[in-house]
Each structure stands twice: as structure tokens, then as C-alpha cells.
N, C-alpha and C positions, 0 to 999 in steps of 0.2 A: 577446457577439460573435455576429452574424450567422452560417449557413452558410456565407454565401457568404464572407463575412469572413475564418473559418476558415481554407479553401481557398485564397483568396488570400494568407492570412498562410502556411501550409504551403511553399506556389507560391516564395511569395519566399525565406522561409529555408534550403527546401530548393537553388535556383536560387544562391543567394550562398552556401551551404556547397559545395557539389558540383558547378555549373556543367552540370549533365542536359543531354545530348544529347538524350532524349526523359523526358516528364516526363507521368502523366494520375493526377490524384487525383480517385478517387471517394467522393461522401458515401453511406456504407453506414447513416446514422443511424436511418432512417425505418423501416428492417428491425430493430431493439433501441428500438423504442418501448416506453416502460414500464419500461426496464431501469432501475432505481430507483438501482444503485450509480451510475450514468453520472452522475448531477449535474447534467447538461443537458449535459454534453459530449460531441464525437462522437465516431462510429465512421466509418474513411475506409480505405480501398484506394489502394496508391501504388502507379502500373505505372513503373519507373524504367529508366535506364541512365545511368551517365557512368564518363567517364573515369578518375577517381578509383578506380574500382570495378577496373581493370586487377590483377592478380595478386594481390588478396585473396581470402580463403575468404569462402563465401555470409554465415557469422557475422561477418566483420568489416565486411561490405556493410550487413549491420543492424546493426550497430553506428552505423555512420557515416551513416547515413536516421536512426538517433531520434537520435543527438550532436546534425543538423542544427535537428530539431523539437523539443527538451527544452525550451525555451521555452514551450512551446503544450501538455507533458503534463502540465502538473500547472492544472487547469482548464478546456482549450478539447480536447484530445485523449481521447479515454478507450479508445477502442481502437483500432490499427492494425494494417495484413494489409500487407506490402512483398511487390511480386513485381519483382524484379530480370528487367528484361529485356536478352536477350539482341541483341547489332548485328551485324548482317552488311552485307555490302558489296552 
């Protein structure tokens, strides 16, 4: 799988788990070049918010960001950083 591939497989699962108000996945890969345990899989930054996320703790927000992408960690993911963002009006 492509980078881009990636990203867009992330994009969707995350989008059809959780329905993101706002949603920006960064491929952080080209920064862990060489990282040997990686296996050719990447490293990516989720800047997130949804709905779902409403009166959970920050751990169960991550939680429910890899439930969405456990498909894509064993392979295409090899590290992720989630920043749960915050919505204001």
C-alpha cells in the first residue's frame, strides 16, 4: 500500500467509525526513515474531533481513534500520535 493509499484508507475508516467533524492525517514516515522494526509501515499524526468523542476521557478518545484503524495496525500502521481536537463555536 501506497502513502497515499494509507491516508486514504485511515480517512475512510476513521470517517465511517466516528463521523469527524474535522479530520487532518499527517504522514510523519519520511521523519523514522531507516526505523528497521517499521516494516515499511507508517508513522502518521491524527489531528481529530467528533461527536462521539462528547463526555469521554482523553483514554477512551484513543481508544475509539485505533478500535477505528485496527484494520490498518497490524501492517500498514506502525506508529501513531492522536491529538484530539478541541470545537468551539
Amino acid at each position: 500500500m501506497t502513502a497515499d493509499e494509507r491516508i486514504r484508507a485511515i480517512h475512510a475508516l476513521l470517517t465511517e467509525k466516528l463521523s469527524p467533524i474535522f479530520l487532518q492525517i499527517e504522514d510523519n514516515s519520511e521523519e523514522h526513515a531507516g526505523h528497521k522494526s517499521a516494516g515499511g509501515a507508517g508513522h502518521f499524526t491524527i489531528h481529530i474531533a467528533a461527536p462521539e468523542f462528547f463526555g469521554k476521557s482523553l483514554i477512551q478518545q484513543h481508544r475509539m481513534v485505533y478500535g477505528a484503524v485496527d484494520p490498518l495496525m497490524d501492517g500498514e500502521i506502525h506508529a501513531l500520535s492522536i491529538q484530539i481536537e478541541k470545537v468551539t463555536d
